[in-house]
GUKOL-738659 format. One record per residue: chain; residue in three letters; residue number from 0; x, y, z of N, C-alpha, C in turn. Coordinates in steps of 0.001 Angstrom, whole numbers. Each point is the difference from the previous one (the first is absolute). Example, Ala and Ser with C-alpha at 12.3 -4.5 7.8 and 13.67 -1.06 7.14 Angstrom:
BEGIN
  lumdren  miba  lomi   n_east  n_north     n_up  ca_east  ca_north    ca_up   c_east  c_north     c_up
        A   ala     0    13190    -5690     7800     -890      1190        0      900     1200        0
        A   ser     1     -350     1050     -720      820      1190       60     -770     1090      730
This chain:
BEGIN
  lumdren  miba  lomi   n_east  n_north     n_up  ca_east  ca_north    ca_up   c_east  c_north     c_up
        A   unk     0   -29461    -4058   -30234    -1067      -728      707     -912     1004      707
        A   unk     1    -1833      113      -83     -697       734      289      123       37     1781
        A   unk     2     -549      492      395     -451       -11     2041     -886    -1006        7
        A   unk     3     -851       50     -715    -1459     -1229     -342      507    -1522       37
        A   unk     4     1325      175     -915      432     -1356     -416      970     -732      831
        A   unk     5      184     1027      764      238      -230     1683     -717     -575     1054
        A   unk     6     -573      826      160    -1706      -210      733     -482    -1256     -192
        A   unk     7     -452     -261    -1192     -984      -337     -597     -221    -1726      934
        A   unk     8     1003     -349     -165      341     -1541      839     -522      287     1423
        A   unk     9      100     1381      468     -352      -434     1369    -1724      812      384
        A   unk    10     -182      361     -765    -1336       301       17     -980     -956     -466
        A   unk    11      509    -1332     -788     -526     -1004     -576       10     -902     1185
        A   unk    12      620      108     1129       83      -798     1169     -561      467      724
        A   unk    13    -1306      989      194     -632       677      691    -1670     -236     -654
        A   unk    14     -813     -257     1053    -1310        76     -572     -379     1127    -1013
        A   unk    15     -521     -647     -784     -474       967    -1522     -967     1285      684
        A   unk    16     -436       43     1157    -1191      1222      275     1204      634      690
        A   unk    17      576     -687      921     1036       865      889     1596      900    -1026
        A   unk    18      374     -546     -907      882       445     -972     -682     1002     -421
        A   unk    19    -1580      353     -461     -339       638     -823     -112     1028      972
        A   unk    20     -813      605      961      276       549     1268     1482      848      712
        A   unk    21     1025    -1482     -260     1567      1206     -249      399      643     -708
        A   unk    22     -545     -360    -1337       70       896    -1505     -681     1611      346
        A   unk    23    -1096      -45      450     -566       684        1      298      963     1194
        A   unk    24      903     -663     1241      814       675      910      958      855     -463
        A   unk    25     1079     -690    -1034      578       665    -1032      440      783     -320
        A   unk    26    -1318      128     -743     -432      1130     -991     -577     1246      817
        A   unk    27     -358      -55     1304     -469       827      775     1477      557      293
        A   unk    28      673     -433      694     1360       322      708     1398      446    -1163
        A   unk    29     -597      -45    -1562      891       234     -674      830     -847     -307
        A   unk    30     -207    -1030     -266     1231      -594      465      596     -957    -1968
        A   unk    31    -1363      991     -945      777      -513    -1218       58     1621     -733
        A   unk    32      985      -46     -919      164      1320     -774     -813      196     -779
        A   unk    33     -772     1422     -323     -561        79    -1248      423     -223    -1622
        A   unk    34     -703     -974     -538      586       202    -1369     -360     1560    -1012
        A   unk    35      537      180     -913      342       583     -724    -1569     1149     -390
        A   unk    36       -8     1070      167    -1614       128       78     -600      268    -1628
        A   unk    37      779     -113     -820      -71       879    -1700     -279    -1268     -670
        A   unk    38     -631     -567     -876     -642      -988     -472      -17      527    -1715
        A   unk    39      653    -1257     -725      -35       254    -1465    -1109      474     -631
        A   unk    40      116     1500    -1191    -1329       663     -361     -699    -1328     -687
        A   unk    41      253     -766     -274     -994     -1176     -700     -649     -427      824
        A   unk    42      308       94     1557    -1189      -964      348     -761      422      669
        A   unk    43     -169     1667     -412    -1302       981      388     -987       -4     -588
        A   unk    44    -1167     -341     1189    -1054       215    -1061    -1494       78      546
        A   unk    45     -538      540     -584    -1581       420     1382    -1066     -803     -476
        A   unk    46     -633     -860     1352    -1349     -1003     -233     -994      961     1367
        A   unk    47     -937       33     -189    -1391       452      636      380     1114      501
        A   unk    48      839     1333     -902      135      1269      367     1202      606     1155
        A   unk    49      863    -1167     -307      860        91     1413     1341     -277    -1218
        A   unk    50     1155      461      445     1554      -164     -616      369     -760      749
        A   unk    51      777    -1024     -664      762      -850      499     1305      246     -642
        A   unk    52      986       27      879     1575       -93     -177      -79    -1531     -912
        A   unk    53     -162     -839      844      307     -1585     -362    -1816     -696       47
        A   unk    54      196     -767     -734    -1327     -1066       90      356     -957      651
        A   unk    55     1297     -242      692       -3      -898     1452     -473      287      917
        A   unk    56    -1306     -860     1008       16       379     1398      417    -1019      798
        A   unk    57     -645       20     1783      -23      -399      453    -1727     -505      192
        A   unk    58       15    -1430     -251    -1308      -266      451     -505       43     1695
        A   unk    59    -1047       68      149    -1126      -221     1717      557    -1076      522
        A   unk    60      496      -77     1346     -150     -1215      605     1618      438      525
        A   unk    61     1059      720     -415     1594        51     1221     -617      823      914
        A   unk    62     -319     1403     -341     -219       985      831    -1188       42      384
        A   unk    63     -597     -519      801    -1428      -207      462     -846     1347       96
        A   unk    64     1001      785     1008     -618      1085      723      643     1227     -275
        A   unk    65      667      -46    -1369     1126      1417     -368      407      467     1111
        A   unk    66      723    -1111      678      898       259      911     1580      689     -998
        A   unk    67      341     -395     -664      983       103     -784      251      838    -1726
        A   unk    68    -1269      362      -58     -149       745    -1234     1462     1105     -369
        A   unk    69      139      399      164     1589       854     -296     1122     -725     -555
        A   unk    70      213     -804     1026     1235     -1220     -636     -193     -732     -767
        A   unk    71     -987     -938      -45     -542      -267    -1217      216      643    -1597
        A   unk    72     -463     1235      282      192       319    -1017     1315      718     -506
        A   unk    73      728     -570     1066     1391       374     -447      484     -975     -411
        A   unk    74     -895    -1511     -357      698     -1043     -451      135     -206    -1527
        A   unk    75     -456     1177     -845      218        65    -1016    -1128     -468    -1032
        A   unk    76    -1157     -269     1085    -1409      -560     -529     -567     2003     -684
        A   unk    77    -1163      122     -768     -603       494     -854     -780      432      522
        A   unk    78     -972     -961     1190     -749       730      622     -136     -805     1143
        A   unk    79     -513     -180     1448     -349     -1101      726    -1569     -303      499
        A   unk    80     -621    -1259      259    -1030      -142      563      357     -382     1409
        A   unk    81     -932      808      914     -350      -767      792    -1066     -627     1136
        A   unk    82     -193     -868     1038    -1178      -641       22      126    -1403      136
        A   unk    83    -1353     -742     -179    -1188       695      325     -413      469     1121
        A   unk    84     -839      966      197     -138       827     1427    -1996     -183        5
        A   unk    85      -86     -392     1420    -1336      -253      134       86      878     1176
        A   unk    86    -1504      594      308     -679       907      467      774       66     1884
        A   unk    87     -551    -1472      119      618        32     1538      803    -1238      -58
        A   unk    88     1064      674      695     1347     -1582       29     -836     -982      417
        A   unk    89     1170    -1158     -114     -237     -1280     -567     1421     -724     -141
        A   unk    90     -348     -807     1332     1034     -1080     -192      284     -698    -1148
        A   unk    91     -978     -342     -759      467     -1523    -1137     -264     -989      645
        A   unk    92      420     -856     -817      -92     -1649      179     1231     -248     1208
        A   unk    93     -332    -1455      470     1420      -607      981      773     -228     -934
        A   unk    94     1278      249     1066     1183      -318     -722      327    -1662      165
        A   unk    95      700     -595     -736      860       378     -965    -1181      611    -1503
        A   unk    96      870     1122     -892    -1137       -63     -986      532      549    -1156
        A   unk    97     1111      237       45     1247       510    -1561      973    -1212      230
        A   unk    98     -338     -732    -1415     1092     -1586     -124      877      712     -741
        A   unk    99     1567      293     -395      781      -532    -1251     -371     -935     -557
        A   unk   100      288      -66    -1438      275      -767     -827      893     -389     -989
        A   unk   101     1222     -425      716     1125       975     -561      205     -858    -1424
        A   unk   102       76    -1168     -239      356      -636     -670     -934      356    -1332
        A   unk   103    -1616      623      244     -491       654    -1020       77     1750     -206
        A   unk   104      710      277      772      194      1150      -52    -1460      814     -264
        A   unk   105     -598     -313     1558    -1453       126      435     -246      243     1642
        A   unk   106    -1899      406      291      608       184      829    -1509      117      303
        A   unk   107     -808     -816     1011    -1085      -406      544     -584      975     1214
        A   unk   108     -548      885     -233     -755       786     1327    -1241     -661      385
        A   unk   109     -664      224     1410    -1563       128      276      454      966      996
        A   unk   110      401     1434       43     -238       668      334    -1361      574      749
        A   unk   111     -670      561     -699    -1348       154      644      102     1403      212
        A   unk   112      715     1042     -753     -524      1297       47      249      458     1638
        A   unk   113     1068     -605      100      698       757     1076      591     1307       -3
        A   unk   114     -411     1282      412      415       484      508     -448     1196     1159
        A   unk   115      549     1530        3     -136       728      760    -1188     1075      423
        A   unk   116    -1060      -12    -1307     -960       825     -300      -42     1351     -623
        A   unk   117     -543      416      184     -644      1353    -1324      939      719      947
        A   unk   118      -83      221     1059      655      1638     1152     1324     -406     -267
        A   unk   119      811     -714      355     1164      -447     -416      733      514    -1730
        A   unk   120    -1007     -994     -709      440        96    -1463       66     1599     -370
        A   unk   121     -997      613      446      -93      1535     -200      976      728      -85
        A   unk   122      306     -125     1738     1085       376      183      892      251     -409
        A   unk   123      729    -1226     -495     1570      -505     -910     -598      532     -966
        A   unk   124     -882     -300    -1006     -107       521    -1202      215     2027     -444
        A   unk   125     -429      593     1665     -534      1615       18     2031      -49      356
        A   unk   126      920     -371      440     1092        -4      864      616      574    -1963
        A   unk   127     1178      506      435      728       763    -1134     1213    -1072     -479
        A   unk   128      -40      134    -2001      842     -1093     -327      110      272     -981
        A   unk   129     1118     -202     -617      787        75    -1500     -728      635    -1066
        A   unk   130       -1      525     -481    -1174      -297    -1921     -192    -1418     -130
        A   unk   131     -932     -109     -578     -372     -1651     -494    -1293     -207     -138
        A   unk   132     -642     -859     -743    -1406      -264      238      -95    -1140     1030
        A   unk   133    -1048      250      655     -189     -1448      990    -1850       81     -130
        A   unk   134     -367    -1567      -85    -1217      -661      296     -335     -149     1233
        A   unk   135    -1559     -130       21     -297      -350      821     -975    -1682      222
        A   unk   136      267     -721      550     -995     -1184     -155     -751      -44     1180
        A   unk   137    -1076     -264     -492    -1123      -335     1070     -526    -1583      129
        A   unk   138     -202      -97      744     -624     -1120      552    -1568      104     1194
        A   unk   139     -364    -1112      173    -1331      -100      770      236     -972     1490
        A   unk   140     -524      530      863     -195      -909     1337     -104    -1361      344
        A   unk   141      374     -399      106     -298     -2084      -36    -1447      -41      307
        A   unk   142     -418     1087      999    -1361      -187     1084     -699     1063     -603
        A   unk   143      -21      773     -923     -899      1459       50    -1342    -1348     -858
        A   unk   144     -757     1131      568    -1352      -181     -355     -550      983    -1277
        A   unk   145      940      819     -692     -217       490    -1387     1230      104     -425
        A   unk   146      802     -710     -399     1294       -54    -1272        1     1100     -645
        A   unk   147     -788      216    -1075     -310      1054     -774      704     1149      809
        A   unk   148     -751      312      948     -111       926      993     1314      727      831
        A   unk   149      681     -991       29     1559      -345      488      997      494    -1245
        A   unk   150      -76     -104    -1123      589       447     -917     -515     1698     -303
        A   unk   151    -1077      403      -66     -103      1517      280      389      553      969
        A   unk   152     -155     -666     1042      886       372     1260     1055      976     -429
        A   unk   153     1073    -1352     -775      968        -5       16      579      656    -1087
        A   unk   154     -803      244    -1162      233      1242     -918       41     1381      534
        A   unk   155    -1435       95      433     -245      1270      973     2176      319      500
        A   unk   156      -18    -1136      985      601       750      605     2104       73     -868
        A   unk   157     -298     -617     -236     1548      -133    -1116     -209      668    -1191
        A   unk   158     -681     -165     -993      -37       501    -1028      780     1863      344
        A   unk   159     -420     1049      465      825      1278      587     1126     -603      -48
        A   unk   160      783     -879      171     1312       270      479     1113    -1508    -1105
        A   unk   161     -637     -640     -536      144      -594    -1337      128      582    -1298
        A   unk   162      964     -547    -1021      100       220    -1140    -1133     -857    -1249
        A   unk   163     -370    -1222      642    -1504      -507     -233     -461    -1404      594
        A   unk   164    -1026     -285       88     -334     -1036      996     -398    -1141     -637
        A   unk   165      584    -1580     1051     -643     -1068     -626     -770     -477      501
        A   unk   166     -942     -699     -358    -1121      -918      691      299    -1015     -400
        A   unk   167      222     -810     1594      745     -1926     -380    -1456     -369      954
        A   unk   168     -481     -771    -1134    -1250      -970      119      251    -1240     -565
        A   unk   169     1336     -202       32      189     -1510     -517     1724     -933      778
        A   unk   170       31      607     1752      388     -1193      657     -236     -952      193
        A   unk   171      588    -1122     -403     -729     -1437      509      176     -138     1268
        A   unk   172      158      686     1260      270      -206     1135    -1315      971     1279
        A   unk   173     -775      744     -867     -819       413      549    -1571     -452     -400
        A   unk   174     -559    -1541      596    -1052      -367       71    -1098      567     -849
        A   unk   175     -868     -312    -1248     -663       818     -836      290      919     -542
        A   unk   176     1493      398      236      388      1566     -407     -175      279    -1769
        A   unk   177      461    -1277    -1052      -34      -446     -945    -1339      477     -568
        A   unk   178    -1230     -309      912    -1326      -150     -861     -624     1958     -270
        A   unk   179      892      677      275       48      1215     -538      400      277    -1249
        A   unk   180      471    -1121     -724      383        73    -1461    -1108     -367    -1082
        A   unk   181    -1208     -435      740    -1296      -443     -816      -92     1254      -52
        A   unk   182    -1242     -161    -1493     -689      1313     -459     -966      871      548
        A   unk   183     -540     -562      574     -696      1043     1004      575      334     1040
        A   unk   184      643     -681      659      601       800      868     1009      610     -455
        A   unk   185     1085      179     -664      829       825    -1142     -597     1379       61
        A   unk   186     -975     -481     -565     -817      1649     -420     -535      515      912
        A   unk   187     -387     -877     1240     -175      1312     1443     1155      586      692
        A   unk   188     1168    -1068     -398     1332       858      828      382     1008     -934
        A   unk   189      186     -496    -1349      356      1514     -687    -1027     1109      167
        A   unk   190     -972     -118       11     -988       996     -122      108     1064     1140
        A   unk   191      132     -585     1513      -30       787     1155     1620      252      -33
        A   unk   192      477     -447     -542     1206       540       27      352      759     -882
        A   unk   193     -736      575    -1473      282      1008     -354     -826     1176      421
        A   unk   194    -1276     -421      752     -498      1007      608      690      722     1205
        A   unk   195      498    -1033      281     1004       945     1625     1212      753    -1021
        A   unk   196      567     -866     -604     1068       846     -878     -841     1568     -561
        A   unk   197     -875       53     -239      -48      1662     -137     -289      830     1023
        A   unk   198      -40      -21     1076       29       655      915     1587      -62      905
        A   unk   199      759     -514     -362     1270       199      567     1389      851     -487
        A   unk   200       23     1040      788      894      1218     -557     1208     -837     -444
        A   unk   201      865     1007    -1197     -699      1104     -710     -959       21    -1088
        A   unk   202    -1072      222      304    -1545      -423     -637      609      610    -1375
        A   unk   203     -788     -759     -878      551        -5    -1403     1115     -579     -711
        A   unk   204      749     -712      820     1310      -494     -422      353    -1441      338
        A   unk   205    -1341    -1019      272      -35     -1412      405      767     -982      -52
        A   unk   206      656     -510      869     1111      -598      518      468    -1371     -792
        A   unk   207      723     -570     -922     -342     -1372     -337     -356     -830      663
        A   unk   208     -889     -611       46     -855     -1226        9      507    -1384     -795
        A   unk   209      700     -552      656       81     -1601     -480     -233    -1300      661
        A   unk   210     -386     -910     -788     -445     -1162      709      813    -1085     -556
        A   unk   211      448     -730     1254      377     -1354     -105     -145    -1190      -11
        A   unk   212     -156     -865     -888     -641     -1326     -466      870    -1166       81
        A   unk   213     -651     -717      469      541     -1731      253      463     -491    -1333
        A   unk   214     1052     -850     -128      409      -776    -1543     -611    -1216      -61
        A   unk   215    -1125     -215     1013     -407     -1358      422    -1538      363     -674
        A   unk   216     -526      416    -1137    -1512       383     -891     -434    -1051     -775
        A   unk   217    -1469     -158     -153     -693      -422    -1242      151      988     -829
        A   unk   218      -34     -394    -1461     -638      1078    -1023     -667      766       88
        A   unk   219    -1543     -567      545     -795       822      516      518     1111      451
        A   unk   220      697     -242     1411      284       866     1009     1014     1095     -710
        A   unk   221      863     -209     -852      941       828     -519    -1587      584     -682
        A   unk   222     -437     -341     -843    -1036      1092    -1275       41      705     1475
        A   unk   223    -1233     -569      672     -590      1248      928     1206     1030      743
        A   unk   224      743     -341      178      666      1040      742      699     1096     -411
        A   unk   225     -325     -542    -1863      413       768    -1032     -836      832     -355
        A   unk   226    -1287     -704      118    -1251      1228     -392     -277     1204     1121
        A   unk   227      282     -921     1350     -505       980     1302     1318     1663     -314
        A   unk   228      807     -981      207     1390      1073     -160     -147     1235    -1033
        A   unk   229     -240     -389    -1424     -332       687     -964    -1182     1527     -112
        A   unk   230    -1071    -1268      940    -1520       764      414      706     1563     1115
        A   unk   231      537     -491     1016      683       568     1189      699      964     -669
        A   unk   232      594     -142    -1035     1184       858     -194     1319      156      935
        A   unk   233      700    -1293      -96      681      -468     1275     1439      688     -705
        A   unk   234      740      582      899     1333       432     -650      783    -1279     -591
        A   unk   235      -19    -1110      870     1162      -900       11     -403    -1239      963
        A   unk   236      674     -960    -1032       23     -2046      473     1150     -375      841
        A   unk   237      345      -79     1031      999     -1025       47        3    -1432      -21
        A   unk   238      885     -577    -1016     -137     -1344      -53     1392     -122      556
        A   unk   239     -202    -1117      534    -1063      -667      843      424       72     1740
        A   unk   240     -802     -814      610      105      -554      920      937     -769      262
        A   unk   241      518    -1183     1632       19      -882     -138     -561    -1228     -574
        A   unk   242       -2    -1098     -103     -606     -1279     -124     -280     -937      640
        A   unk   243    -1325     -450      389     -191     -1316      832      347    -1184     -750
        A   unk   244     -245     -371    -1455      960      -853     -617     1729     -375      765
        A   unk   245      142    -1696     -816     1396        14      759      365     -951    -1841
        A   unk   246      818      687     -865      528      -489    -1047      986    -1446      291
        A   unk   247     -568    -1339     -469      727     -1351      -74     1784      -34      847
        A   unk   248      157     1398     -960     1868      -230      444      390      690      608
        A   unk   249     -457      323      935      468      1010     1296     1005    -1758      751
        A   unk   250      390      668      925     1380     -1165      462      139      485     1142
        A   unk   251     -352      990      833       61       126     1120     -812     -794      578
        A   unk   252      670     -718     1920    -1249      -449      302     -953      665      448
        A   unk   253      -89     1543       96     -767       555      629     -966      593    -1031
        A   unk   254     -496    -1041    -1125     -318       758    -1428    -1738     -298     1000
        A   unk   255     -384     -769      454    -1438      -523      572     -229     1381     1073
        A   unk   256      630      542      510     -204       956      871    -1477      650     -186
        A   unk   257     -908      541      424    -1320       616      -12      252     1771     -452
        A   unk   258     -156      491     -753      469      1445     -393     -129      309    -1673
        A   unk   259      502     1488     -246       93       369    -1058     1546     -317     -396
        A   unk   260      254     -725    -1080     1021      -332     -986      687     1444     -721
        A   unk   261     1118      267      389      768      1431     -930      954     -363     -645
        A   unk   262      734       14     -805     1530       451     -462     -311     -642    -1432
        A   unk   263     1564     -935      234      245      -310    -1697    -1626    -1070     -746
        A   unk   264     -309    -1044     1126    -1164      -700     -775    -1208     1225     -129
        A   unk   265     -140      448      608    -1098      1224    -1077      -13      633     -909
        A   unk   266     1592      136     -352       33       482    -1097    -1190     -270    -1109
        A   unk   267      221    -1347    -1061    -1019      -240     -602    -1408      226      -80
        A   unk   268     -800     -284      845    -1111       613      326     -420     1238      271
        A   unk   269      776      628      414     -386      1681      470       -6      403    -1648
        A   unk   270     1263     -491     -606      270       638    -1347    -1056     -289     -868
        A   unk   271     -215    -1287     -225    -1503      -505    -1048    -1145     1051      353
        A   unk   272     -216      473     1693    -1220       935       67       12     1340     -527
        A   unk   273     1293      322      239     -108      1067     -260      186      624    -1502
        A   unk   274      339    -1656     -936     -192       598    -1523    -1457     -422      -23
        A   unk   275     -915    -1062      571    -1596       530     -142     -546     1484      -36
        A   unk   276      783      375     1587    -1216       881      514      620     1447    -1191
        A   unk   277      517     -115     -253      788      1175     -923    -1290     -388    -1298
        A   unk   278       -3    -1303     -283    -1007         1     -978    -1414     -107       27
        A   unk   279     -501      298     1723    -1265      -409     -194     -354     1358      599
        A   unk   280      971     1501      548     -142      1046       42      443      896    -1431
        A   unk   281      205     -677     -916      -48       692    -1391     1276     1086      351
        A   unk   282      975      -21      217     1156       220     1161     -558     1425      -32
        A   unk   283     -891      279      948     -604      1423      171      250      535     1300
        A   unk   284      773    -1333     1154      258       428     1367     1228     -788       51
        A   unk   285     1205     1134      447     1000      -136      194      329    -1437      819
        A   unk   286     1091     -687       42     -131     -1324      673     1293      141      523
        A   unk   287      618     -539     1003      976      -435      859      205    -1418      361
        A   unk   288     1002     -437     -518      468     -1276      233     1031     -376      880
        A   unk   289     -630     -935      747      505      -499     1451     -154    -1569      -99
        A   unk   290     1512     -601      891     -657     -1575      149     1427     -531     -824
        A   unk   291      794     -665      517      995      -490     -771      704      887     -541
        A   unk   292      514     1264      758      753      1041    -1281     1676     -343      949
        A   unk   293      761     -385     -999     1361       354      960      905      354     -628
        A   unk   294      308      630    -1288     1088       245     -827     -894     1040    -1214
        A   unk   295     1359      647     -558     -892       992     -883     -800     -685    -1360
        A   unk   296      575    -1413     -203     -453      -477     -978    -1210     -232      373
        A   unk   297     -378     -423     1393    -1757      -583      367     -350     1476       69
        A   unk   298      236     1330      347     -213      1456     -276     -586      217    -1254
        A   unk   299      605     -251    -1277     -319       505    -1289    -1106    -1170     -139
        A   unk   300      563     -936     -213    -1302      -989       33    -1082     -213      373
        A   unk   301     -319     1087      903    -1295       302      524     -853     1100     -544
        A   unk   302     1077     1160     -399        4      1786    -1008     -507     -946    -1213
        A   unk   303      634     -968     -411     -739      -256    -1900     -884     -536      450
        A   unk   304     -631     -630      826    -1064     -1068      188     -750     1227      462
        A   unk   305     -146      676      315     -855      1336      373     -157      862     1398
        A   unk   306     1035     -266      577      427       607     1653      399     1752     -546
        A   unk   307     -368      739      247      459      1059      598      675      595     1142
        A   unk   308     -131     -832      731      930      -147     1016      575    -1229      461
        A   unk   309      805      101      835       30     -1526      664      433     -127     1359
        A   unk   310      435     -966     1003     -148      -128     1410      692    -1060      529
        A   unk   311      750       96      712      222     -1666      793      432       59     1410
        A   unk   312     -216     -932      403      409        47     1849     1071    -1115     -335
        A   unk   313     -861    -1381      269      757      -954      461     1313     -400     -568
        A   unk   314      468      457    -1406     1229       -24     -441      746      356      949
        A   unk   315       33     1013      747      726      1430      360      941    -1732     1663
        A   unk   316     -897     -510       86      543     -1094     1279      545    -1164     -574
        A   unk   317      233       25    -1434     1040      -857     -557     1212     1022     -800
        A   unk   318     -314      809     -219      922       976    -1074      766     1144      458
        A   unk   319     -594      473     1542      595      1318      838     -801     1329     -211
        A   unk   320      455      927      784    -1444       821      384      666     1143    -1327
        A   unk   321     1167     -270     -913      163      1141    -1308     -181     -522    -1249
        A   unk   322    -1120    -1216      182     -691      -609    -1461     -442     1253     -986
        A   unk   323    -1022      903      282     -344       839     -491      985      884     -834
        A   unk   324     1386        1      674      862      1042     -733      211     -693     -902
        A   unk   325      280    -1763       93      660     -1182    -1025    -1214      450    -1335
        A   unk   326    -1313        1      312     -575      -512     -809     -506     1345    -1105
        A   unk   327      431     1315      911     -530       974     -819     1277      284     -935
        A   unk   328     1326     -440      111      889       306     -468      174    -1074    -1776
        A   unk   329     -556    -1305      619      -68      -816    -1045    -1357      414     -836
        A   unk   330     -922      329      530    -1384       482    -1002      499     1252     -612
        A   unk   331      638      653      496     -210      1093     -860     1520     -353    -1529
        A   unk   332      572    -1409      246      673      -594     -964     -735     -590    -1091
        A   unk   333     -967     -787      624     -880      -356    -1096     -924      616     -863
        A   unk   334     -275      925      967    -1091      1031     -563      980      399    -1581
        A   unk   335      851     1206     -164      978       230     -520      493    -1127    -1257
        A   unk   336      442     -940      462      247     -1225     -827     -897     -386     -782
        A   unk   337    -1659     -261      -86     -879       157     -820     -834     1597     -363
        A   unk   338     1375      690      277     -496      1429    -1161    -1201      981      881
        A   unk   339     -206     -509     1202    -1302       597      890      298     1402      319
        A   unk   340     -606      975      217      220      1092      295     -119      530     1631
        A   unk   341    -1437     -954      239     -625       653     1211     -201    -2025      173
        A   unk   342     -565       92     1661     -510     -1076      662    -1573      -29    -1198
        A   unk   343     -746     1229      401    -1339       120     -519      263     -363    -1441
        A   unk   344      704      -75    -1315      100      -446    -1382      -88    -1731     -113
        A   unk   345      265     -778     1378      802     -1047     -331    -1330    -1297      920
        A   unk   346     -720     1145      681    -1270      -555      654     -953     -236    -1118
        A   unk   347     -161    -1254      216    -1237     -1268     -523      910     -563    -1489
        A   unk   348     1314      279     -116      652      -305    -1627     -317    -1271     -241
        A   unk   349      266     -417     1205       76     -1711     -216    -1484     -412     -258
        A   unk   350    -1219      209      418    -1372       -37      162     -974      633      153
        A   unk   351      182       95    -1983     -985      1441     -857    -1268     -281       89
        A   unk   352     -774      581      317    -1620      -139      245     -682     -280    -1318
């Protein structure tokens, strides 16, 4: 029997923001073992110029403020994100504002881009820690008066001390934050943001650049963000977001809650986008699939559908904080079992362009 599977009952009897908060006490204080740090040679493999041990991460949204980056990545994850980090702290929304959903094995935020700020995040990120790759996510001000603006900020100042950076312009919990995914505005955030990206040491060697997109699109909106991206020369997609959608058979009563939708009901949807956007980027920019991942089978299933990487949080608060070891141990079974050599051979099999 795990420590988790111990736990797990009485952390489920504790408010969902306040549990997540002791987790994260934790992991500060040591208080889980590192898993295993050597990762099967199959499931090495390099997307936007960077090596990855594993194509498991940790998605944006546990570690707000890389308070915890080290341990983390002693959880047997590939690489970790963390975030989102806006310029100057920021409470968020009132609480209550993280529902369970246990019965869908889900899990309702309106967060609101809570956290500690750029001086903070710095900090932890510049602080000394394991080998590993770690992300960085950015976010924008509830109140700034240039968004755009707030995200160079925030390259400027992370990108130095990141393995590569995301731009999340698609919380449903930050007021207009969304309408940064239209085409013109698309193409002014990438634009000033690859202009600040060349001026940030070590000049010549530009930091990944990725952007994160809502699973909640028109057609339209997928072409364009496919063309802007393409135009940009964007390293990398993460699909997706949460969801403001609420799918018929959710069964919790807290399915009406006001927030972004995560876990098992996203699955479907995150996945349908991200075999679009694979086809409406002519798979010319690496993609990462997020949104419903909780087992290695939803892992590979994301690699043939066209993920190069992949990501999950909210599993990790139904499954225990050594999912990642579960799931890299079973992918690199399947991989193997259909004859795969590398992660990179077995990306887009399922959905040939």
């Amino acid at each position: 029997m795990s420590l988790y599977s111990v736990l797990s009952p009485l952390l489920f009897t504790l408010d969902a923001e306040k549990a997540h908060k002791l987790s994260i006490m934790g992991l500060k204080m040591g208080v889980l073992k590192s898993a295993p740090s050597t990762h099967d040679p199959v499931l090495q493999t390099s997307v936007f110029g960077l090596s990855f041990p594993s194509p498991i991460g940790l998605s944006a949204g546990y570690d707000k403020n890389g308070d915890v980056l080290d341990a983390l990545l002693g959880l047997g994850f590939g690489f970790v994100e963390a975030g989102s980090v806006t310029p100057k702290p920021q409470p968020g929304n009132p609480k209550p504002r993280v529902f369970r959903l246990r019965e869908d094995k889900a899990v309702i935020n309106r967060l609101g881009f809570n956290n500690e700020g750029l001086d903070v995040a710095a900090s932890n990120f510049a602080a000394p820690r394991r080998a590993g790759i770690v992300g960085a996510n950015l976010g924008a001000n509830k109140e700034s008066e240039d968004r755009i603006g707030d995200y160079v900020t925030g390259l400027k100042r992370l990108a130095p001390l990141a393995d590569y950076v995301t731009v999340n312009i698609s919380s449903p919990n930050t007021p207009g934050l969304r309408a940064l995914q239209g085409k013109g505005e698309l193409e002014d955030l990438l634009g000033r943001l690859m202009q600040a990206r060349q001026d940030i040491p070590p000049v010549g060697k530009p930091v990944p650049l990725l952007l994160k997109i809502a699973p909640d699109l028109t057609d339209e909106d997928k072409s364009d963000i496919a063309e802007v991206a393409l135009q940009s020369k964007l390293d990398g997609l993460i699909i997706s977001n949460t969801t403001i959608t609420r799918p018929d058979d959710l069964r919790n009563h807290q399915r009406t809650e006001v927030g972004g939708l995560s876990g098992r009901p996203l699955k479907a949807l995150s996945l349908n986008l991200l075999k679009d956007m694979r086809i409406a980027t002519a798979g010319e920019i690496p993609l990462v699939g997020v949104g419903g991942i909780s087992s290695a089978e939803d892992a590979y299933e994301r690699i043939l559908a066209g993920a190069s990487l992949v990501q999950f949080y909210s599993a990790m608060v139904y499954e225990g904080p050594y999912l990642a070891v579960k799931m890299a141990e079973g992918l690199a079974g399947l991989l193997r079992a259909d004859g795969y050599k590398s992660v990179a051979d077995a990306v887009g099999a399922g959905n040939p362009l």
